[in-house]
C-alpha positions in Angstrom: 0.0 0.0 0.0 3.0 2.4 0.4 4.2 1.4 -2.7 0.5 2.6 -4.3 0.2 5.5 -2.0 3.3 7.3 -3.6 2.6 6.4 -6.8 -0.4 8.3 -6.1 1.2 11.3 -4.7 3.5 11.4 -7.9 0.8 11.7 -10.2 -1.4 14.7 -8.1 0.9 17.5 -9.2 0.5 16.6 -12.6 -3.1 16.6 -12.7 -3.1 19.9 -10.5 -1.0 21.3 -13.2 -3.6 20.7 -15.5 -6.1 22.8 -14.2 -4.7 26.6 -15.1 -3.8 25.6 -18.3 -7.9 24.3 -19.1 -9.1 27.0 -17.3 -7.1 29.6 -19.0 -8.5 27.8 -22.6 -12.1 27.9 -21.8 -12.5 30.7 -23.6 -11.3 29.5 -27.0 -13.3 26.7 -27.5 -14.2 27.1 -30.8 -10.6 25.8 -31.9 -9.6 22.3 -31.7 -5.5 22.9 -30.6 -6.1 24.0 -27.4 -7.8 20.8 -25.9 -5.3 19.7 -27.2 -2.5 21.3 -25.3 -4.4 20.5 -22.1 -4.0 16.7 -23.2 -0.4 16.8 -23.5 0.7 16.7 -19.5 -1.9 13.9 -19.0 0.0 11.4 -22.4 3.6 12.4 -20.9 2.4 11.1 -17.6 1.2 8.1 -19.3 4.6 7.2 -20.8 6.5 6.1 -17.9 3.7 3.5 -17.0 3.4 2.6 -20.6 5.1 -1.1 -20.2 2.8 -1.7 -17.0 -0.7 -2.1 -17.0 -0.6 -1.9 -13.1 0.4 2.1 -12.6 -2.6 2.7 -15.1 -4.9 0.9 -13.6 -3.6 2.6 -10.5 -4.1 6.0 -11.5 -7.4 5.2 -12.0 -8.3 4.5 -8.7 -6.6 7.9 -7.6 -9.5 9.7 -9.3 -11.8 7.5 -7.9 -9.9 8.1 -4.6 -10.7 11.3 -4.3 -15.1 11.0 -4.8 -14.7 7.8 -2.5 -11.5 7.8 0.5 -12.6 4.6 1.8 -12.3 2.6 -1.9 -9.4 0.9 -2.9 -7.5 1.9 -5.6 -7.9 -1.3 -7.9 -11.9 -1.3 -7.8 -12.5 0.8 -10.9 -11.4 -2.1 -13.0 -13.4 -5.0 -11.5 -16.4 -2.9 -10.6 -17.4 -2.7 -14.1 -20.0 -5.6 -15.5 -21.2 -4.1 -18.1 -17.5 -4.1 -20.0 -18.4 -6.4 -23.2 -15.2 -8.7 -23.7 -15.1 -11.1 -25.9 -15.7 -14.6 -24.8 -12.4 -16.0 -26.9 -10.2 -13.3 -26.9 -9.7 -10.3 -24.4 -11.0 -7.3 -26.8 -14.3 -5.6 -26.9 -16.8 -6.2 -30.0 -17.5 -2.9 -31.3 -21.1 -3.4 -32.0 -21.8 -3.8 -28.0 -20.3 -0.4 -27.4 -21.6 1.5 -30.5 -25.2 -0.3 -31.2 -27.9 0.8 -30.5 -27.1 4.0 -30.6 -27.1 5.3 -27.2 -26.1 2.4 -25.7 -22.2 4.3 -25.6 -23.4 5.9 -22.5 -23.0 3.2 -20.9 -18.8 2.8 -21.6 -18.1 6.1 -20.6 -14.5 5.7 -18.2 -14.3 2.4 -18.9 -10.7 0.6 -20.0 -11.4 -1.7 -23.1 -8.8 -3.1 -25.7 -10.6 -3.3 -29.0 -8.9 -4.3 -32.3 -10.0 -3.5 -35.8 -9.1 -2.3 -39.5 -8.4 1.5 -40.3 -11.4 3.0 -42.4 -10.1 6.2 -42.3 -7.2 8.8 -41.1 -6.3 12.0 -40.0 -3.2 13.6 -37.9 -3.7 17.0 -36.2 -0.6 18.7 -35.2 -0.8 20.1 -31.6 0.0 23.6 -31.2 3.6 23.9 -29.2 3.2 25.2 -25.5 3.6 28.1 -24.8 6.8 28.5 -22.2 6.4 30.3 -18.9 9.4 33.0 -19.3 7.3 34.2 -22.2 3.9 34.1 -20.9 5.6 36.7 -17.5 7.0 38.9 -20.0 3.8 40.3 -20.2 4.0 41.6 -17.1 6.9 43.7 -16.4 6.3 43.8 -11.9 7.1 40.0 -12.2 10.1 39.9 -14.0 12.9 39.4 -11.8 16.2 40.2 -13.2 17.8 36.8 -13.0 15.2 36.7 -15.8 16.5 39.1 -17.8 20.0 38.0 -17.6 18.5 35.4 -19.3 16.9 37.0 -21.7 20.0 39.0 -22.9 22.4 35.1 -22.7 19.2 34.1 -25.2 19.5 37.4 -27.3 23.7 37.3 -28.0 23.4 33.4 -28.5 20.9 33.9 -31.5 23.2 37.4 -32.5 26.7 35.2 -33.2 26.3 34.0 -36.4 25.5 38.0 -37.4 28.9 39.1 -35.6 30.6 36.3 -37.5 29.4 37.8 -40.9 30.7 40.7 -39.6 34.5 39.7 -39.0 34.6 37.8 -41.9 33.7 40.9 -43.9 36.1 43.3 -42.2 38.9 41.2 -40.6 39.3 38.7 -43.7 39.3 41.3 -46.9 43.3 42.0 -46.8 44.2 37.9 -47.1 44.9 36.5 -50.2 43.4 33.1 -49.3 40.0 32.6 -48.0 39.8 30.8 -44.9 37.3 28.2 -44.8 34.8 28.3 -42.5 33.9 25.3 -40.7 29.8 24.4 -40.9 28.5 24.3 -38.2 26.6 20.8 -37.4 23.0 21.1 -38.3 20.6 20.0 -35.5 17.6 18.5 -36.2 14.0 19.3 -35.7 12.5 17.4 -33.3 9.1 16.0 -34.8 5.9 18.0 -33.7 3.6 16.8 -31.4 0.0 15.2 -33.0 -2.6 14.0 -32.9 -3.7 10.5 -35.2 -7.7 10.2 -35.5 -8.5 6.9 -36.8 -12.1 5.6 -37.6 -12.0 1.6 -36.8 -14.0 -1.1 -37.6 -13.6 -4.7 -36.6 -16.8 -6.2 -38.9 -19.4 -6.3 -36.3 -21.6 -3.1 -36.8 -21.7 -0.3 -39.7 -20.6 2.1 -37.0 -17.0 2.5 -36.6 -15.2 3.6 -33.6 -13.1 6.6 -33.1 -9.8 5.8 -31.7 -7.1 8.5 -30.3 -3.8 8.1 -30.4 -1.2 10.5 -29.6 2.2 10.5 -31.4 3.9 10.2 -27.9 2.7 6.7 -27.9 3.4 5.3 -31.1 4.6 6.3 -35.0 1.6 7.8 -36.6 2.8 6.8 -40.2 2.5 3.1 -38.9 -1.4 4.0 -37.6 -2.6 6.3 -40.6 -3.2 3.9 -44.1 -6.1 2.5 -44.7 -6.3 -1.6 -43.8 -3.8 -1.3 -41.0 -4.8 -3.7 -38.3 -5.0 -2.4 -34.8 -4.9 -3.6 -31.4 -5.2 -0.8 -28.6 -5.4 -0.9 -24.8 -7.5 2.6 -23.9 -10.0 4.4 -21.9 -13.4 5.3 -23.7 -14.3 9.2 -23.6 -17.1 11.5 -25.1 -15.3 13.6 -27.6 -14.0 17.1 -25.9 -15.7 19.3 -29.1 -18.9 18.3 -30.4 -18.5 15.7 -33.2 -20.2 13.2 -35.5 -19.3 10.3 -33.1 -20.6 10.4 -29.7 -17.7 8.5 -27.8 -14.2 8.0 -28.9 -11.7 5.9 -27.4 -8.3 8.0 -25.8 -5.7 5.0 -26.9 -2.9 4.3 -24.1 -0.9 1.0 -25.3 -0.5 0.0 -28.5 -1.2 -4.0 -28.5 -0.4 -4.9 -32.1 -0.3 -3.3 -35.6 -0.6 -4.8 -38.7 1.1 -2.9 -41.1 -0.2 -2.5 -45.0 1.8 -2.4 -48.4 0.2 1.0 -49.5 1.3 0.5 -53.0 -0.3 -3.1 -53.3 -3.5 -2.4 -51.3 -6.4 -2.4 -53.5 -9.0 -0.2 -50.9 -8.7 3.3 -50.9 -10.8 6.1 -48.8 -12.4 6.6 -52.0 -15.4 4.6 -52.6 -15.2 2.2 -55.3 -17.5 0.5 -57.6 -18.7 -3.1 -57.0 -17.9 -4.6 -60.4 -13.7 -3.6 -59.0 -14.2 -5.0 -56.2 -15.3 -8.4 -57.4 -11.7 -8.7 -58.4 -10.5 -8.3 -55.2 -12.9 -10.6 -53.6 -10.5 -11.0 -50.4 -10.8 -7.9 -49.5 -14.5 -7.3 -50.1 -15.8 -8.0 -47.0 -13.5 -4.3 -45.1 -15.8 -2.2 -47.2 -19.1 -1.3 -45.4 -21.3 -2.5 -48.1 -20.0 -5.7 -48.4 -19.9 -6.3 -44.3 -23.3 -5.3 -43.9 -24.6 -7.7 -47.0 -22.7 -10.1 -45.2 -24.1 -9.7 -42.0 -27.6 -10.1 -43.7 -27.0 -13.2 -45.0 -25.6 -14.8 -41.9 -28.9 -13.3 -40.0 -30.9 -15.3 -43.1 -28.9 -18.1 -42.4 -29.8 -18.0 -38.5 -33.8 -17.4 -39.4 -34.3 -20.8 -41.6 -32.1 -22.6 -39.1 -34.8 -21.1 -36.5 -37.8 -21.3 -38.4 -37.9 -25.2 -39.4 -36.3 -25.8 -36.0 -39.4 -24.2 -34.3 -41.5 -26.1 -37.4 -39.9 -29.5 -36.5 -38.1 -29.9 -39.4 -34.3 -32.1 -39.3 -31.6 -30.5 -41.1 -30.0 -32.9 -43.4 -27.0 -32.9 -45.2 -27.1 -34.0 -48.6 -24.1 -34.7 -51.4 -22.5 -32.3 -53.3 -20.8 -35.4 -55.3 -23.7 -37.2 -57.0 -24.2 -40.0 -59.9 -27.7 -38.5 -60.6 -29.1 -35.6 -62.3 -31.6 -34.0 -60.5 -33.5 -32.6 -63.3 -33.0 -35.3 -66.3 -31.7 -32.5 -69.1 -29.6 -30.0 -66.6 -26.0 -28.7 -67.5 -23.9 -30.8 -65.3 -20.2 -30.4 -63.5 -18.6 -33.7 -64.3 -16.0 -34.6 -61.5 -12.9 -36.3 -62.7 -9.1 -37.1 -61.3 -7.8 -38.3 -64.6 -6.6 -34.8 -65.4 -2.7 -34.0 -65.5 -1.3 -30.9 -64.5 -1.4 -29.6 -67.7 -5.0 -30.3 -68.0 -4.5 -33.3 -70.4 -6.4 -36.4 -69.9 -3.7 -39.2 -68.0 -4.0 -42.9 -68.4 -6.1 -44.1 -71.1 -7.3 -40.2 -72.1 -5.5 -40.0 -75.7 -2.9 -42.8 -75.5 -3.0 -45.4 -78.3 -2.4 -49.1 -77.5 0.6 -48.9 -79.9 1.8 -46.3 -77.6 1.5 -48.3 -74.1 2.8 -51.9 -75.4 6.0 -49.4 -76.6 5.6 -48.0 -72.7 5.6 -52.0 -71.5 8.9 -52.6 -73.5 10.6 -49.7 -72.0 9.9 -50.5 -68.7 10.6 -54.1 -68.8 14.1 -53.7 -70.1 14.3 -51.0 -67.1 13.1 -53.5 -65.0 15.7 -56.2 -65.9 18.7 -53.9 -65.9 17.8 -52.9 -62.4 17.9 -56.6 -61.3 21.4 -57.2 -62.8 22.8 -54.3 -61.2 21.2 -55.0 -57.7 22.2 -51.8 -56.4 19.0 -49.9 -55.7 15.9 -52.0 -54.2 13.8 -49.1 -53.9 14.5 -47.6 -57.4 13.7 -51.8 -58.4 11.0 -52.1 -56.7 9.1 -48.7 -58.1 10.0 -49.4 -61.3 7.7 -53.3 -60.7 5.2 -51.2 -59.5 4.8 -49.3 -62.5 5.5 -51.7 -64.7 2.4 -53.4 -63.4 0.1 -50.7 -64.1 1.5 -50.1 -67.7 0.6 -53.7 -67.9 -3.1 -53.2 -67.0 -3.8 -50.4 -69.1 -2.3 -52.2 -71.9 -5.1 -55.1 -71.2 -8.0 -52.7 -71.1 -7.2 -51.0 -74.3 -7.0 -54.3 -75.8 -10.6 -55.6 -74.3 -11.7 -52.1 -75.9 -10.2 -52.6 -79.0 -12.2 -56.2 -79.3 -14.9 -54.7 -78.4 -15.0 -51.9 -81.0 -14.3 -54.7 -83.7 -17.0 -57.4 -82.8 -20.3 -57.9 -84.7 -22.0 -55.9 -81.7 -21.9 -52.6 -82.4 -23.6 -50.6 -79.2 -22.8 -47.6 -78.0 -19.8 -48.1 -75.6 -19.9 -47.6 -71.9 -17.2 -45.0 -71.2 -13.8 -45.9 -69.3 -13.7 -44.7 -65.8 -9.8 -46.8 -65.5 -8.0 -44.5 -62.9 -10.5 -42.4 -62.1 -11.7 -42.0 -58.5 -14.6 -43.3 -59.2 -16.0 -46.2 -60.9 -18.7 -44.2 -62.5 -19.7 -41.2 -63.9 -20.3 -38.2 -61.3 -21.2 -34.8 -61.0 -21.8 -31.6 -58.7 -25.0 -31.6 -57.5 -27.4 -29.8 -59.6 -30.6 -30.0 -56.9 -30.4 -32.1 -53.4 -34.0 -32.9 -53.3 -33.7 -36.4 -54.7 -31.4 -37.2 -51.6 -33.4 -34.9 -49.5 -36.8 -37.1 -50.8 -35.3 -40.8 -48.9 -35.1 -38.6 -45.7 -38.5 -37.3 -45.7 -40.3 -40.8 -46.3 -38.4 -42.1 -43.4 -38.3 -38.7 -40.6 -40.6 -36.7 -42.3 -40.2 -32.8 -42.8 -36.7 -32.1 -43.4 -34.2 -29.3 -44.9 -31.2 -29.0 -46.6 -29.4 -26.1 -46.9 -26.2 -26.0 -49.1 -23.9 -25.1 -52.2 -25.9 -26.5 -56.3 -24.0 -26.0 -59.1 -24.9 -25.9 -63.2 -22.4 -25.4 -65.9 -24.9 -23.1 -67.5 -23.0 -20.7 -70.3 -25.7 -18.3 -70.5 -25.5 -16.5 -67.0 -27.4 -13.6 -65.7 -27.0 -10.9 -62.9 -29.6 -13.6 -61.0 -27.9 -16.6 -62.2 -24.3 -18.4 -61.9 -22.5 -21.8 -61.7 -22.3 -21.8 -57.7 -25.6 -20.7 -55.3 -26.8 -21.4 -52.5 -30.1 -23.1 -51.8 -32.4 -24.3 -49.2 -34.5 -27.4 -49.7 -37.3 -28.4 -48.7 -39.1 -32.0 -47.8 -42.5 -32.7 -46.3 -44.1 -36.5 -46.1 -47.9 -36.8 -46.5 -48.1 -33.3 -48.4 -49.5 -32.3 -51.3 -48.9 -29.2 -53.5 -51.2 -26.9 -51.0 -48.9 -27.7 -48.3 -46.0 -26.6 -50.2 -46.8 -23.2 -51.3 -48.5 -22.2 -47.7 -45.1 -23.6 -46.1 -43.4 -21.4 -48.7 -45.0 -18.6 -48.0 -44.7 -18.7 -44.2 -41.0 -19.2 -44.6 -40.9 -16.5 -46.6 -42.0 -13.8 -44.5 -40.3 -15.0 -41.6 -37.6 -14.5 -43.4 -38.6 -10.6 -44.1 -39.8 -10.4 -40.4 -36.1 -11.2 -39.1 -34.1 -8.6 -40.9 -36.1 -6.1 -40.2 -36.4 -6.7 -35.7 -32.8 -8.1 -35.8 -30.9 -6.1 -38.8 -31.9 -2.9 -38.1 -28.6 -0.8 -38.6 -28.2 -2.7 -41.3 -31.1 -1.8 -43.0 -30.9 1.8 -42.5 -27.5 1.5 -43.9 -28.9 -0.5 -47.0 -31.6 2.1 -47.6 -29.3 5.1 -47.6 -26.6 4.1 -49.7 -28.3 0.7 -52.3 -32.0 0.8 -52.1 -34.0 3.7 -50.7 -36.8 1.6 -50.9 -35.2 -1.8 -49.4 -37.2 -1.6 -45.9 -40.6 -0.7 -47.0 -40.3 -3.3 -49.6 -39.7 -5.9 -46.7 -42.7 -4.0 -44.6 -45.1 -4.7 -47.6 -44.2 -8.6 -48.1 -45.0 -9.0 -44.4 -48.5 -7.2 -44.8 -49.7 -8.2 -48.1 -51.2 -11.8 -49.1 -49.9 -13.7 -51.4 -51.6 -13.9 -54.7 -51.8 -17.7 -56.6 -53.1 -17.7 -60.3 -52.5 -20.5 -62.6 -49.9 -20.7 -65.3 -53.2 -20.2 -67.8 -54.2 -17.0 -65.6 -50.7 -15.5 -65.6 -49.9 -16.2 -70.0 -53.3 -14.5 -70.5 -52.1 -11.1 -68.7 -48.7 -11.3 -70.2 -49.9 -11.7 -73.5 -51.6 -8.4 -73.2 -48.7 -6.3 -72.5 -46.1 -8.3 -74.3 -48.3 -9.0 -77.5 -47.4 -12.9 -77.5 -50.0 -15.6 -78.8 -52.0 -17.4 -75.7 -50.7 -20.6 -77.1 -50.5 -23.3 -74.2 -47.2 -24.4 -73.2 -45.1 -21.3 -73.7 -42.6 -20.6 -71.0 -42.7 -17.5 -69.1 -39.5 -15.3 -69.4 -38.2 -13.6 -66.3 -39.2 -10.6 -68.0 -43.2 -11.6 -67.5 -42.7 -12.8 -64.4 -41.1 -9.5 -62.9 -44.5 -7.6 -64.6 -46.8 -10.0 -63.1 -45.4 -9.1 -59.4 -44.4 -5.7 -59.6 -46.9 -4.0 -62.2 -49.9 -6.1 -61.9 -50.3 -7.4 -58.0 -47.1 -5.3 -56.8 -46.9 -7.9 -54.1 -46.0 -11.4 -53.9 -47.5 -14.2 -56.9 -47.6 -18.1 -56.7 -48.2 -19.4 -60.5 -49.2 -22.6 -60.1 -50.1 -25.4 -62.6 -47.7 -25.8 -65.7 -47.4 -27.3 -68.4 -46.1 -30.6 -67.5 -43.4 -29.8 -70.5 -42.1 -26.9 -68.6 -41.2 -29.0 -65.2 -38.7 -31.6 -64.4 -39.9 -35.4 -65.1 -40.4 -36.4 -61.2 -43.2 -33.6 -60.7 -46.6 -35.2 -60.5 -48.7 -35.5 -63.2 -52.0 -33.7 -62.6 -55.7 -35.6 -63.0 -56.0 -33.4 -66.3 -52.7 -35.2 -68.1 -51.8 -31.8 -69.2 -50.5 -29.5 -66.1 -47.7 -30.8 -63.5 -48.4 -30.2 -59.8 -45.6 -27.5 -59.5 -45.4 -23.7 -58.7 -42.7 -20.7 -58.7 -43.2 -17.8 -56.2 -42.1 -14.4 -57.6 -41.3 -11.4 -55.6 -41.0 -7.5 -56.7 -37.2 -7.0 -57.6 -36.1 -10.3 -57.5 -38.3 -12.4 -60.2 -38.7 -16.0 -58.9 -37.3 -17.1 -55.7 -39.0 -20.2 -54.7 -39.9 -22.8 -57.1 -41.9 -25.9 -55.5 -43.6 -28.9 -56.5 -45.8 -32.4 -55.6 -43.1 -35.1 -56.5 -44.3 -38.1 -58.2 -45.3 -40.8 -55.7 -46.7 -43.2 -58.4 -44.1 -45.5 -59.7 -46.1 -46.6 -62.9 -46.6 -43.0 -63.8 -42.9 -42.1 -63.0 -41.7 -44.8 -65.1 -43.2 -44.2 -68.1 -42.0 -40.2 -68.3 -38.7 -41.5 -67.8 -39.2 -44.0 -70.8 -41.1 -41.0 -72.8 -37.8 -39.0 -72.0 -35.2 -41.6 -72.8 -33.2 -40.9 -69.4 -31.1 -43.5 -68.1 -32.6 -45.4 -66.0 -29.5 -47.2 -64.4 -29.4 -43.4 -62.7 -32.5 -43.3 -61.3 -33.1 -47.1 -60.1 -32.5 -46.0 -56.0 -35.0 -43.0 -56.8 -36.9 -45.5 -58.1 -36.8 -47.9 -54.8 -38.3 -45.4 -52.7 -41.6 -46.1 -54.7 -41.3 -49.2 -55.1 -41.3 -49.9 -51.2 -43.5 -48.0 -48.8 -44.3 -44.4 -50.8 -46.1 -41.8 -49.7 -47.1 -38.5 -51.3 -45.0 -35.7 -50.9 -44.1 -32.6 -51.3 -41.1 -29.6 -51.3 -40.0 -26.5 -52.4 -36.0 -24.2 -53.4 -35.4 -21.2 -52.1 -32.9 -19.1 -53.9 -30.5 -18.2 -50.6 -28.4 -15.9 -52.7 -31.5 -14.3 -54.5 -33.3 -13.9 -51.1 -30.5 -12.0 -50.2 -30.3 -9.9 -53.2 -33.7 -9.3 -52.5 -33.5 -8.1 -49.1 -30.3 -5.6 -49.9 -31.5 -4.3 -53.5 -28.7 -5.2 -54.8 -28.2 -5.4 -58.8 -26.2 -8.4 -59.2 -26.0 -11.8 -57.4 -22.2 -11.8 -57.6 -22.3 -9.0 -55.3 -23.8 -11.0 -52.5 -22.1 -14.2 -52.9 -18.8 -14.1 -51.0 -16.1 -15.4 -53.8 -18.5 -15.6 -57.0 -18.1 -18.6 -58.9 -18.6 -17.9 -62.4 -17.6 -18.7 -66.2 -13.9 -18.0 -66.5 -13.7 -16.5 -63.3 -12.7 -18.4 -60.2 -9.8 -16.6 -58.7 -9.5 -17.6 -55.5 
């Protein structure tokens, strides 16, 4: 306690001194560099202690001292519950300081560490102090006259280089050679005092934080670019002038910077436009557009986990690697291992049998000469090895080549020889199928997950990777479906809105003005369901097309129907059978298929849903009609064959329900590394 106690009494005169200097400011408070000044004593006093986190926390309890004598000095730092650590590391998440708004009030004097990314910079040079001697100038009874002798030492020092001029003109004219003057050594400038204002972010909330630091405490041109990774021990403060933020945070250790390459760095304070950064998909997520897109999609995420939770649903996770596709006719990712390095096909890809008997003679003579010599087993034994295999693909290219010249001639299976598997496969185009063998055992089930179509012809709401949610209900029919997609669908609308509110205000200032209302009117409007007959009659109005059944609806009619004509939500329901995969039902009419698409203002069609096909005579012959192959299907086929049950499901579009919700133009701009044709950078 002694030890504490003169600590204590070091630090008094210092914050004693304090006091004229603020009170004799008061007056200008219109200027910035003043407050300034009166900051300077209290940094300085800091710096000793800077090593230690005990003196600070010390000096804190010698202001609490003085309001409460019988406290101990260490109680300001546990007293405080409401300080918001982080569970895993010891920093404060931003977004419990700074939302909601005035929750900052709360933080005021409290010691945080919080870490985040520079947004933006600026450095304020302090004013110098004033000295004393000059400030009693002023007042000639005060002056004593050891301070003028020190006044007059002051005047001759700065006079000698004048007196030198001086000599050297009169006393040095008469020689013949000029004596050289020795420079004098230049001394330099000590670096101003300043002041770095730094606005940081660590991802959590659109507000950033203001952080403080003084140059005392650290290099300022390591705190200043934009990117530069902070991690700073401080106490928080309401700003000393009126200012944009409401609380700022006066920084006293330095924790950690991460420097940035300011040449290489792609962000800039400027903004920039989203189709540069896509190229830079990395470093997306430090702008504030991207971060608050991205916390909208992880709060979508949350709300269908929560919804068919609450629903009973089980989540299911289904293949990404398949041997079936999903839709009979879809533009399919085949998966493959038989590529080389330089993307040509290895093993039997391209190589003749002429070729690989040549190979077989090459590495039988190798073979033998390694068994003479007898001096490297290993090398001997590697060389067997791939003998062997040189071998077998010798013998399938053979058995291919007698099969190619027999009387038979059918269409040849193709050769999956070193491939990984024994089979053709694919990325998953649609989980359903999987998600179908779930639900006529448990039920109602999910899936939520990564599809993928090597579609050429992409669109700002279409590319090769998105995201989807599936949906599976046993004992349902199509009713079912579109009830459980609408319900889903609003919940969905509902939860941004009560849990992304900063967000949203964000969104709706600097995408979409009209992003929240939109969201306010899908909640409060009911859905509208019109057959696919219904729906081509009111197109073919505007658009002038012929009312001939089984034309499909562009995205272009679809977007009319829902934005121009009901201006809310639309189910279509009822299409051609033509227009929908081969496993929806077949209606009673023979015509229409039991399927529907829901489409939503901005975003066309976000849900497509259908009745599958429980009937295994029915499903049978559209597969024969269609020519698929059947060797495909013959599991789907099983779950029909013993113990079927009608059922029903729906897609959402995840990516286009977030596209929906921010406004956005583009889906690449809400998928975090965009997978598209030609580009997949990362």
């Amino acid at each position: 306690m002694a030890s504490q106690d003169s600590i204590i009494a070091s630090q008094e005169p210092k914050m004693i001194s304090q006091e004229p200097k603020t009170t004799s400011q008061e007056p200008k408070t219109t200027s910035q560099e003043p407050k300034m000044i009166s900051q300077e004593p209290t940094v300085t006093s800091q710096e000793p202690t800077a090593t230690s986190q005990e003196p600070k926390m010390i000096s804190q309890g010698s202001k609490s001292a003085s309001q409460e004598p019988n406290t101990s000095s260490q109680e300001p730092v546990t007293t405080s519950s409401s300080n918001p650590s982080s569970k895993y590391s010891n920093r404060v998440v931003l977004k419990t300081i700074l939302e909601p708004s005035d929750r900052w009030r709360e933080f005021v004097d409290e010691r945080v560490v919080v870490g985040g990314w520079v947004k933006s910079s600026k450095e304020v040079n302090k004013e110098p102090a004033v000295s004393e001697p000059q400030q009693q100038t002023t007042e000639a009874p005060n002056v004593s006259p050891g301070h003028k002798d020190g006044r007059c030492v002051e005047i001759f020092q700065s006079r000698i280089p004048i007196f030198r001029s001086i000599a050297k003109i009169f006393g040095g004219g008469g020689s013949s050679h000029p004596v050289r003057e020795k420079p004098e050594p230049a001394v330099p400038e000590p670096p101003r005092p300043s002041v770095a204002y730094l606005l940081v972010s660590d991802g959590s909330s659109v507000a950033s934080l203001q952080v403080v630091v003084d140059s005392s405490i650290a290099p300022l041109s390591q705190l200043l670019p934009i990117g530069t990774c902070i991690l700073v021990e401080g106490v928080l403060k309401e700003p000393s002038m009126q200012a944009k933020h409401s609380i700022e945070l006066k920084v006293e250790q330095i924790l950690h910077i991460g420097k940035v390459e300011q040449d290489r760095y792609p962000l800039s304070k400027k903004r920039l436009p989203l189709e540069a950064l896509r190229d830079c998909s990395h470093f997306r997520p430090r702008t504030t557009t991207v971060a608050s897109v991205t916390r909208i999609s992880s709060a979508l995420t949350f709300a269908t986990q929560t919804f068919f939770h609450d629903k009973g649903f089980l989540y299911v996770q289904v293949p990404i690697i398949t041997t079936t596709d999903g839709e009979g006719f879809s533009e399919k990712f085949q998966v493959t291992t038989v590529l080389g390095k330089d993307g040509k096909q290895n093993n039997t890809g391209g190589v003749s049998l002429e070729v690989v008997k040549a190979a077989v003679i090459q590495k039988s003579n190798l073979v033998e000469e390694l068994k003479r010599s007898e001096s490297n087993r290993e090398a001997l034994a590697s060389a067997i090895q791939d003998l062997r295999k040189t071998n077998q693909l010798a013998s399938q290219l053979e058995a291919k080549e007698k099969l190619k010249s027999g009387p038979s001639m059918k269409a040849d299976k193709p050769s999956f020889y070193g491939d990984f598997f024994s089979q053709q496969t694919y990325l998953t185009v649609s989980g359903l199928f999987h998600l179908e063998s779930y639900a006529c055992a448990l039920g109602n089930v999910f899936s939520f997950g990564p599809r993928f179509r090597a579609d050429r012809k992409e669109s700002a709401n279409r590319i090769s990777e998105m995201w989807m949610v599936e949906v599976q209900m046993a004992f349902s029919q199509l009713e079912d479906a579109m009830n459980c997609a609408d319900e889903y669908f609003k919940f969905l609308c509902k939860w941004i809105l009560k849990n992304c509110s900063e967000d949203m205000k964000f969104v709706s200032k600097r995408i979409d003005k009209s992003s929240s209302y939109r969201l306010e009117s899908m909640i409060s409007s009911s859905i509208e369901k019109i057959s696919y007959m219904e729906a081509l009659k009111k197109v073919a109005v505007k658009f002038e097309i012929n009312q001939e059944w089984g034309i499909a609806l562009t995205p272009e009619h679809l977007s009319y129907l829902a934005e121009d004509v009901y201006r809310k939500p639309v189910i279509i329901y009822n299409y051609p059978k033509e227009l929908k995969p081969f496993y929806v039902r077949l209606n009673d009419d023979g015509k229409t298929a039991a399927a529907f698409d829901m489409v939503v203002p901005k975003a066309g069609t976000i849900i497509t849903g259908s009745q599958s096909e429980e009937r295994i005579d029915m499903l049978n012959k559209t597969i024969e009609e269609l020519r698929l192959p059947r060797e495909q299907y013959e599991w789907y086929l099983d779950l029909r064959r013993h113990g079927t049950v009608e059922h029903s499901g729906f897609s959402l579009g995840f990516d286009l329900m977030v596209l929906f919700t921010t406004g956005l133009p583009d889906v690449r701009d809400v998928i975090p590394f965009p997978r598209s044709r030609g580009k997949a950078n990362n």
